[in-house]
C-alpha positions as CSV (number, residue, x, y, z in Angstrom):
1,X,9.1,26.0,-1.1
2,X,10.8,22.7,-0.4
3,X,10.6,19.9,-2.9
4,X,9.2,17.1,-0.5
5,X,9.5,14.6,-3.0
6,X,12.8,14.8,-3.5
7,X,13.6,14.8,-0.4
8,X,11.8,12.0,0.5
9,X,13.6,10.2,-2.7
10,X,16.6,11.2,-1.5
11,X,16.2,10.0,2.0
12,X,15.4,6.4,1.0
13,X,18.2,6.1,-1.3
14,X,21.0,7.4,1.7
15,X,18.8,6.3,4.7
16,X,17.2,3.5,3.1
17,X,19.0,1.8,0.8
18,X,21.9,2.7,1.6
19,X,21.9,1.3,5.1
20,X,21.0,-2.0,3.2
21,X,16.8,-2.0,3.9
22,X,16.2,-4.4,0.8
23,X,12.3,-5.4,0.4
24,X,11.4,-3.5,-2.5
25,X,8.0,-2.7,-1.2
26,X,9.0,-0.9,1.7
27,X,11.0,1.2,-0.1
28,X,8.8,1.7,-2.5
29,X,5.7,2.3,0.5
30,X,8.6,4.9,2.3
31,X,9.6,6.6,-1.1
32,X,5.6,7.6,-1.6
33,X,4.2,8.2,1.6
34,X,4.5,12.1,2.6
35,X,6.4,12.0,6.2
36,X,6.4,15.8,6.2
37,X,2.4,16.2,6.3
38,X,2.6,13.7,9.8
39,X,4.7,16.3,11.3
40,X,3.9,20.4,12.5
41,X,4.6,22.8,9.8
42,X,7.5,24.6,12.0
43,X,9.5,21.0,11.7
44,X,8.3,19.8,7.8
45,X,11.8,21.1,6.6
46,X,13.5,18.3,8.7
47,X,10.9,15.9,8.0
48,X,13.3,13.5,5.9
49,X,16.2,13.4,8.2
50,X,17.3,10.4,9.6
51,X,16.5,11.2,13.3
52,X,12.9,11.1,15.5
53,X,11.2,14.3,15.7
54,X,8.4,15.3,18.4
55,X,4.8,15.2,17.8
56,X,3.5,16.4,21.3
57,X,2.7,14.5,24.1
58,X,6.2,13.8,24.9
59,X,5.8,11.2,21.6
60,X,7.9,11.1,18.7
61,X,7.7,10.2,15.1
62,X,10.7,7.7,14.7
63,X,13.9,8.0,12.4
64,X,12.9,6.6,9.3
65,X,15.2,3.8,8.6
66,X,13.7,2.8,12.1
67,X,10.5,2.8,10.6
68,X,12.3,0.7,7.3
69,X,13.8,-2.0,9.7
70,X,11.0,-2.8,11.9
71,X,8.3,-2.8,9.0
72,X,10.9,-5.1,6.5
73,X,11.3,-7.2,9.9
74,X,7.4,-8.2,9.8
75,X,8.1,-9.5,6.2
76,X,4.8,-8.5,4.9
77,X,3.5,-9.8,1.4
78,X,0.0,-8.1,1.0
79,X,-2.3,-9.9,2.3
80,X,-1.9,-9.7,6.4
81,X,-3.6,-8.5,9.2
82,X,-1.3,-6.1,11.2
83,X,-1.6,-4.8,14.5
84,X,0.3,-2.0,15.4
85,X,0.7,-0.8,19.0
86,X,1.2,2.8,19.3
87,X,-0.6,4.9,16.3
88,X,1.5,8.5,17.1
89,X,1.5,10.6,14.3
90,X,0.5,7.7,11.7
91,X,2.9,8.0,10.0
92,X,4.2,3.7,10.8
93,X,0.4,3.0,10.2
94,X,0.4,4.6,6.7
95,X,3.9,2.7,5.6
96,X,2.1,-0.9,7.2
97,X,-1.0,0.6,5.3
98,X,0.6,0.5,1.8
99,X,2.0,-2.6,2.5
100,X,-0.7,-4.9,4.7
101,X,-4.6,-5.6,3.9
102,X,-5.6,-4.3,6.8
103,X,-4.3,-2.4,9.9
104,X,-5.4,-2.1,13.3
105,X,-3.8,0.2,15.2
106,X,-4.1,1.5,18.9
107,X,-3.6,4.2,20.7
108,X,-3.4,5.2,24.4
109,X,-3.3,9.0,23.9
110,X,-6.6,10.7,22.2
111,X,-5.8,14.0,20.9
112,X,-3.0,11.6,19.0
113,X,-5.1,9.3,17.8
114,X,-7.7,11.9,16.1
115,X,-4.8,13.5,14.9
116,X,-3.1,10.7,13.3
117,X,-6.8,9.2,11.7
118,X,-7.5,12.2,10.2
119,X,-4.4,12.3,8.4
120,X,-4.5,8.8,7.5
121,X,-8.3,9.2,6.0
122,X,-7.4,12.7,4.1
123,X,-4.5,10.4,2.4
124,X,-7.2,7.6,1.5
125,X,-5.7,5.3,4.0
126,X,-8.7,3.3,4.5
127,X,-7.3,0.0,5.4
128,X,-6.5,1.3,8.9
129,X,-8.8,1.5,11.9
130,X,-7.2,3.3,15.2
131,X,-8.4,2.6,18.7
132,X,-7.9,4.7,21.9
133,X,-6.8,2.1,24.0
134,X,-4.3,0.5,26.7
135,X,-1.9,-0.9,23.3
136,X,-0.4,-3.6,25.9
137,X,-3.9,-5.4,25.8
138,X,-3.6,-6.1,21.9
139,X,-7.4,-5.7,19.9
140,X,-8.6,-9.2,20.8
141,X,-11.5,-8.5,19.0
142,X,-9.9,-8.6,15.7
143,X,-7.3,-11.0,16.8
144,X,-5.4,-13.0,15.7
145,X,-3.0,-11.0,13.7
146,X,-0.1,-12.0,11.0
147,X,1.9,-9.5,12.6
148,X,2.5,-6.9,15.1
149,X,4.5,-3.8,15.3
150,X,5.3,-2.2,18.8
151,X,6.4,1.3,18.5
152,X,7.3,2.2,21.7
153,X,9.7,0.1,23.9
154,X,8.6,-2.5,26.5
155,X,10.0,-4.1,29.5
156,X,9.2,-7.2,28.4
157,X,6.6,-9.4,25.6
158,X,2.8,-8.1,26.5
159,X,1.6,-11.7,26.9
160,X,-1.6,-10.6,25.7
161,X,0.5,-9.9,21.9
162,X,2.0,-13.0,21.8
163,X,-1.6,-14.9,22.4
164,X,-2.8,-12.7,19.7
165,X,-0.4,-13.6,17.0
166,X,-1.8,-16.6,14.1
167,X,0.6,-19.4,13.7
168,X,3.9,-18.6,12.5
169,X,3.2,-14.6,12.9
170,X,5.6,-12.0,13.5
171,X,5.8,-9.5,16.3
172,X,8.4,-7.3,16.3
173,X,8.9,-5.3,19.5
174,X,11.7,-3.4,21.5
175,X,12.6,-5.0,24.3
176,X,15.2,-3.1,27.1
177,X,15.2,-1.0,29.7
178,X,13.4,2.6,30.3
179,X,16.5,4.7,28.0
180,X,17.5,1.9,25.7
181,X,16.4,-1.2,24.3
182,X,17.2,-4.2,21.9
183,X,14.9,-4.8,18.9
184,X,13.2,-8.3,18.3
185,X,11.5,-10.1,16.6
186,X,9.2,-12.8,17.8
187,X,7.8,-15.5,15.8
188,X,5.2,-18.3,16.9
189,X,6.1,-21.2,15.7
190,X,4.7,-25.1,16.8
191,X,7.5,-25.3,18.6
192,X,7.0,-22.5,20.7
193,X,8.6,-19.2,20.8
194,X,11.4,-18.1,18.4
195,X,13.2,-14.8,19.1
196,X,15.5,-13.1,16.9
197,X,17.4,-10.1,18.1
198,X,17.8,-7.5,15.2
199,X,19.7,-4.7,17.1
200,X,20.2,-1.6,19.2
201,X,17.3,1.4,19.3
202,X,15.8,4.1,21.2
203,X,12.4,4.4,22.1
204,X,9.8,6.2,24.3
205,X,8.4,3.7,26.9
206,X,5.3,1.6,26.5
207,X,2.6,2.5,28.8
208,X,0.2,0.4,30.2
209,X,-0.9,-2.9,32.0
210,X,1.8,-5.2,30.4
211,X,4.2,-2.3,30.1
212,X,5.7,0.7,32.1
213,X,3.2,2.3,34.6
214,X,2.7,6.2,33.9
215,X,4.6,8.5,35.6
């Protein structure tokens, strides 16, 4: 039997802090939450490597210093309103869970989204309410947000994001084409619209109205 936890300690010290992630509560949120139990049972033995792994679909669950960069990137204190676009296997929503008030996270893909809230509730994650939804629209309901989080990579800036975003909010988004993209992050500001590009990444596309159309 593998010892999770130390693998999982192990992977934030090499993966985490050791490519220089240095908010002490997300490393703290990434050395408790168990990655392995948002994956198949066939993969949990490569559950703390530093790559993406699938999760059906044609989805992944990304690499996790991925998952370190963008959530340090929102800058979350503890007291936000997140939005996350793209729920996959939860695993994202339970490290913005640990770290945000509350989480609203959406979903295009169903049998994902059940999967994912199940997960999220057997871990006592209930901060987090999922959607099944076109993500590109935002949850204007519960809008506006401190920050966002898109986890799958976009043309361009879902307008509808940006509008939904509170004064001097965060969205942080990869931007690029359908194979590779640039990760930013946005920041509303009086003065309009401050963009910050934080680096190279892969992701699977965004689908939907202000994203890719499905194939």
């Amino acid at each position: 039997m593998l010892d999770f936890q130390k693998s999982r300690w192990k992977m934030v010290e090499e993966q985490i802090i050791g490519r220089e992630i240095k908010d002490p509560r997300v490393i703290a949120a990434m050395k408790k939450v168990p990655r392995h139990l948002f994956v198949e049972e066939a993969l949990q033995n490569q559950a703390y490597n530093d790559r993406p792994l699938p999760i059906g679909e044609k989805q992944t669950i990304s690499q996790p210093y991925m998952v370190a960069l963008m959530t340090e990137a929102l800058m979350l204190k503890g007291k936000e309103k997140v939005l996350e676009i793209g729920s996959g296997s939860g695993y994202q929503t339970a490290i913005l869970a640990e770290l945000a008030q509350e989480v609203f996270s959406v979903e295009r893909i169903r049998t994902l989204a059940v999967r994912a809230r199940k997960i999220l509730y057997e871990l006592g994650y209930f901060n987090v309410e999922i959607k099944i939804f076109d993500g590109t629209f935002g949850w204007v309901e519960k809008s506006p947000f401190d920050a966002i989080m898109v986890t799958a990579g976009s043309p361009d800036i879902p307008q509808p994001l940006y509008e939904q975003l509170s004064m001097g909010g965060r969205l942080v988004i990869p931007i690029g084409d359908e194979n590779i993209q640039d990760l930013f992050r946005i920041t509303k500001t009086e003065g309009g619209m401050k963009k910050e590009d934080l680096g190279g990444c892969r992701f699977v596309k965004l689908v939907g109205k202000y994203g890719w159309e499905e194939e």
